[in-house]
C-alpha positions as CSV (number, residue, x, y, z in Angstrom):
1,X,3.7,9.0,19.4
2,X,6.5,6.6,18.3
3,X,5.4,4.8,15.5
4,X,5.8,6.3,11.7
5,X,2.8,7.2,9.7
6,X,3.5,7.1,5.7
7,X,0.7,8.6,3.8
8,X,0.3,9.8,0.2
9,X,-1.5,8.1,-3.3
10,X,-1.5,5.1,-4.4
11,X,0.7,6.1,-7.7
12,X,1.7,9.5,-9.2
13,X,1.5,9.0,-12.9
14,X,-2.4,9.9,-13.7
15,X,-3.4,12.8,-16.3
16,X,-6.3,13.4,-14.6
17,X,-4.1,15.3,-12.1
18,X,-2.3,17.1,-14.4
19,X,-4.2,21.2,-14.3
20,X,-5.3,20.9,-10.5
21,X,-2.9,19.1,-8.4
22,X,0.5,19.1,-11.0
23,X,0.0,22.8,-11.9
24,X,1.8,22.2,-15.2
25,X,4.9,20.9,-13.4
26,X,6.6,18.7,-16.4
27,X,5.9,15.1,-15.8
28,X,9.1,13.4,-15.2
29,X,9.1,15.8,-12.7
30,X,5.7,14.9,-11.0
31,X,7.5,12.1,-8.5
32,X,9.7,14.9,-6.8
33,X,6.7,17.0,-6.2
34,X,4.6,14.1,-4.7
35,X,7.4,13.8,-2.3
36,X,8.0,17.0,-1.3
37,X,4.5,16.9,-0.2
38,X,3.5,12.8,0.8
39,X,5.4,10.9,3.4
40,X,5.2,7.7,1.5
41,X,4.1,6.5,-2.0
42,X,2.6,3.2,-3.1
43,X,3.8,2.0,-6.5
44,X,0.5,0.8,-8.8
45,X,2.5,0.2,-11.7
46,X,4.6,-2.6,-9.9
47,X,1.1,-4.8,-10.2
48,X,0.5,-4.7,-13.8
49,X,4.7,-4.8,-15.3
50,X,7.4,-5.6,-13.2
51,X,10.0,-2.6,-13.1
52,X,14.1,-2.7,-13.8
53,X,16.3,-2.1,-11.2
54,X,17.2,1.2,-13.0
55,X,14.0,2.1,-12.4
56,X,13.8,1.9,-8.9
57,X,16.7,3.5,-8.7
58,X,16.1,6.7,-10.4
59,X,12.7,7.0,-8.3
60,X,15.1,6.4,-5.2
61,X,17.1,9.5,-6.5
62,X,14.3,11.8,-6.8
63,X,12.8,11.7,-3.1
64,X,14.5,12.8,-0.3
65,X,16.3,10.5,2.1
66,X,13.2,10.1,5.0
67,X,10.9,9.1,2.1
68,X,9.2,5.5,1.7
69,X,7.8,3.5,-1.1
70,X,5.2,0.6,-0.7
71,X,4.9,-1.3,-4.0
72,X,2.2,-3.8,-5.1
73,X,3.3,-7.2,-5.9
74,X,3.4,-8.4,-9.3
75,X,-0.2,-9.7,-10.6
76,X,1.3,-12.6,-12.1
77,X,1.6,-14.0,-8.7
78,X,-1.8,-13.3,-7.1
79,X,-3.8,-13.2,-9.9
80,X,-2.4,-16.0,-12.7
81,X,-0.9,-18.6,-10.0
82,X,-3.2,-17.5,-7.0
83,X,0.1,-17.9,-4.7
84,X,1.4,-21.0,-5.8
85,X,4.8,-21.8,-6.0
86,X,5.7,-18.4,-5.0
87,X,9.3,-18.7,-4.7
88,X,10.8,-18.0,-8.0
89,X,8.4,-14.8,-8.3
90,X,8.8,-13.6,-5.6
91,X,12.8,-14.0,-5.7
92,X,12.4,-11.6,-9.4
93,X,10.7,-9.1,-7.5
94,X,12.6,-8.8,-4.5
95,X,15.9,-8.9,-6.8
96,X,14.8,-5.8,-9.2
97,X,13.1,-3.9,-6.0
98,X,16.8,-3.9,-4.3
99,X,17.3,-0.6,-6.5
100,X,15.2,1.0,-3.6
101,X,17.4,0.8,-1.4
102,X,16.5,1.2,2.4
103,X,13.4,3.4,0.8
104,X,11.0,0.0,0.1
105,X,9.4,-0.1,3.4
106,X,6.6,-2.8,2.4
107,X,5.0,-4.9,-0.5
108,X,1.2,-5.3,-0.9
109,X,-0.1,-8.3,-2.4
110,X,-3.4,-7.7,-3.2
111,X,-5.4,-10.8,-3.8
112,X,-8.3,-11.2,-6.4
113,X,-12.0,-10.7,-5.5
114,X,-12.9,-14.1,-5.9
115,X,-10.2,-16.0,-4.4
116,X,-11.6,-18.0,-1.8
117,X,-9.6,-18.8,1.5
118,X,-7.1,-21.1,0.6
119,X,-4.6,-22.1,4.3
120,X,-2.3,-24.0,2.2
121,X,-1.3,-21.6,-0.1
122,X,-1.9,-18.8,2.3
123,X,0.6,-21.1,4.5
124,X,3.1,-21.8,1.0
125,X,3.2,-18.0,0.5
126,X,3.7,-17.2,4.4
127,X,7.1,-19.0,4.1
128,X,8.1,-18.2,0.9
129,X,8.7,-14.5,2.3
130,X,10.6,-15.2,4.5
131,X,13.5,-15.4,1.5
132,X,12.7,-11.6,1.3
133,X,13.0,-10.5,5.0
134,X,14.6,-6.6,4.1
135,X,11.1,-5.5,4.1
136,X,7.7,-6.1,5.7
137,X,4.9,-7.4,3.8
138,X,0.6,-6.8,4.2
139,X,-2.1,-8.9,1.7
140,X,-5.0,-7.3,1.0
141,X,-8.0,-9.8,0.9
142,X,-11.1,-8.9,-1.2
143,X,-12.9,-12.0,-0.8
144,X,-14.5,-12.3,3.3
145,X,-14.2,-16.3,3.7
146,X,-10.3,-14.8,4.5
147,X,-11.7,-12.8,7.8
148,X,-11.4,-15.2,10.6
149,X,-9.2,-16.3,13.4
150,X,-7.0,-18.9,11.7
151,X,-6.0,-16.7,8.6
152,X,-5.1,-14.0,11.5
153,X,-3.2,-16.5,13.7
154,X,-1.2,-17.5,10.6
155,X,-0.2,-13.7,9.6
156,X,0.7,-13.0,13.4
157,X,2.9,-16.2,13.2
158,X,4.7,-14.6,9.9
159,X,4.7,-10.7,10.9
160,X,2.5,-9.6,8.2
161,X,0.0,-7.5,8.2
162,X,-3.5,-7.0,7.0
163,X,-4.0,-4.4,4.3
164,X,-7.4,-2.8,5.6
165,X,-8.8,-2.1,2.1
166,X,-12.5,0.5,1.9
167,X,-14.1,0.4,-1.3
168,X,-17.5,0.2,-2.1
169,X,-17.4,-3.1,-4.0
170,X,-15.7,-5.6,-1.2
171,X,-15.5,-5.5,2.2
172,X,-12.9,-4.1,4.6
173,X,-11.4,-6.8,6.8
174,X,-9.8,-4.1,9.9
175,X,-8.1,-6.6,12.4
176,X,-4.8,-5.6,13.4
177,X,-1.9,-8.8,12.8
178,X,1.4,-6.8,13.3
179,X,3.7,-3.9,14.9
180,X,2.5,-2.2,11.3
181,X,-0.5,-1.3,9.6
182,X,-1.5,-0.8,6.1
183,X,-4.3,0.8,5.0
184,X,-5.6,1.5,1.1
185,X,-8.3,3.7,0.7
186,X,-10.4,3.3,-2.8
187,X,-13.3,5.7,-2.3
188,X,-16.1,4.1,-0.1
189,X,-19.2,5.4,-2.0
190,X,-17.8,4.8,-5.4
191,X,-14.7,2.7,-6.0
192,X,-11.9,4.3,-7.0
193,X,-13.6,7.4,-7.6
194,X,-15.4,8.9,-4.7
195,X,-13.5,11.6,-2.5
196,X,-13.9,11.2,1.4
197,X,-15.5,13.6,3.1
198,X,-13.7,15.7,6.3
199,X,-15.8,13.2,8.6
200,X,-14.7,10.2,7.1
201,X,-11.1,11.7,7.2
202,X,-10.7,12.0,11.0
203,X,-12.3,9.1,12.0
204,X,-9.2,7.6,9.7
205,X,-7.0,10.4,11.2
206,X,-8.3,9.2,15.1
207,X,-7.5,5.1,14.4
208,X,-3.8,6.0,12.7
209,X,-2.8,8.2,15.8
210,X,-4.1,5.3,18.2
211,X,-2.0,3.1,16.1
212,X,1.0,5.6,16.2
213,X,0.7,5.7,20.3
214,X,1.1,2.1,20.4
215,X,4.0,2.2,18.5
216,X,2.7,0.7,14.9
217,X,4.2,2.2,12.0
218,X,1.0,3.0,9.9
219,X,0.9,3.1,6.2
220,X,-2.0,4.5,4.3
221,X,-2.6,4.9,0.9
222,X,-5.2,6.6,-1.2
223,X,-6.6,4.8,-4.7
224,X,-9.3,7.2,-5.3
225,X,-7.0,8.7,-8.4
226,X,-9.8,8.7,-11.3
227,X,-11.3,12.0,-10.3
228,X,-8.7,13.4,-8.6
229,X,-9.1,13.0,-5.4
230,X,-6.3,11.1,-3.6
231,X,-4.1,13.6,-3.6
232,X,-6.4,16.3,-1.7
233,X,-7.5,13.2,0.5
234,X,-4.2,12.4,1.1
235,X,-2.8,16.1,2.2
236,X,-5.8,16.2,4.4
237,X,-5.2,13.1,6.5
238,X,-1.5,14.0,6.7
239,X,-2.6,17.5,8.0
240,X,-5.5,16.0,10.5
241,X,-3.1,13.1,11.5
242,X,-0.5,15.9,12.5
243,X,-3.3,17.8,14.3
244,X,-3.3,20.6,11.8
């Protein structure tokens, strides 16, 4: 295998982690103990507040140096504007985010549920990143009149990738655009909340190493924090994926 695989939570910062997966570890503490035991780690907080620099500094500091970050874009840009005029936004983010470092690996830009295919600012947004090349970039589309041939052409054309999102309340778009793959995981059977079973695990472990032979770097993420199970899910794929 060439490619990379990243895999860990999507976030590290729940309570309802705290007794079974935290062990009473102290909280500012929690981020160090995620990467000691994820590859990679998506930021959730990034979506709802944007973060100082200082920030994203001090979580640089506390992984080690072959750890990666994926953070969600700022809601402010998919969900109030719905892409337009992306520019200035996404200049703010990519400016505070520099306190990663060479850590960022990827944005996500997750897209609202009922945001209906839109080429022109699909296309606006397409070259607006290219003023933030340091990175790569996926979208996660929750609404289906986005999975067809032109939308796919048009990410190809820009190098970004689709985030292949399961979740029991939209559905999961799995075309392939780039030389990298993204992949959130919210619980199929229950949004957000549901754990995935050992079955439903390798046939996720089976597609990342096919990805990983053809030399994608794969990024996978799990969302399923609300009854704790990401973080199981996620040591489990990481084992399976490393044919443990």
């Amino acid at each position: 295998m060439t490619g990379h695989a990243y895999i860990g939570t999507s976030g590290w910062n729940y309570d309802s982690w705290r007794d079974e997966f935290y062990h009473g570890i102290p909280r500012k503490n929690w981020l160090g103990f995620c990467a000691g035991r994820f590859t990679g780690i998506e930021v959730n907080a990034t979506f709802y507040r944007l973060q100082s620099k200082e920030t994203f500094r001090r979580w640089r500091n506390e992984t080690p140096a072959d750890f990666r970050f994926a953070i969600k874009g700022n809601r402010f840009l998919t969900h109030n504007k719905k892409l337009a005029d992306p520019l200035s936004a996404i200049r703010i983010e990519r400016d505070r985010a520099r306190g990663l470092g060479d850590k960022l690996a990827i944005v996500v830009w997750q897209l609202p549920e009922r945001f209906h295919k839109n080429m022109e600012r699909l296309r606006g947004f397409a070259n607006a990143l290219k003023h933030w090349r340091a990175v790569r970039h996926a979208i996660e589309f929750r609404h289906d009149s986005w999975f067809d041939a032109e939308v796919a052409e048009c990410l190809r054309a820009h190098r970004l990738a689709v985030c292949q999102s399961d979740a029991a309340d939209w559905p999961l778009w799995n075309v392939v655009t780039t030389d990298m793959v993204y992949v959130r995981l919210h619980g199929h059977t229950v949004t957000y909340a549901s754990a995935y079973g050992t079955k439903e695990l390798r046939q996720w472990a089976i597609r990342v190493r096919r990805w990983l032979r053809e030399d994608r770097d794969v990024h996978v993420y799990f969302d399923n924090d609300v009854l704790g199970a990401a973080p199981r899910n996620a040591l489990q794929l990481i084992g399976l994926v490393g044919g443990n």
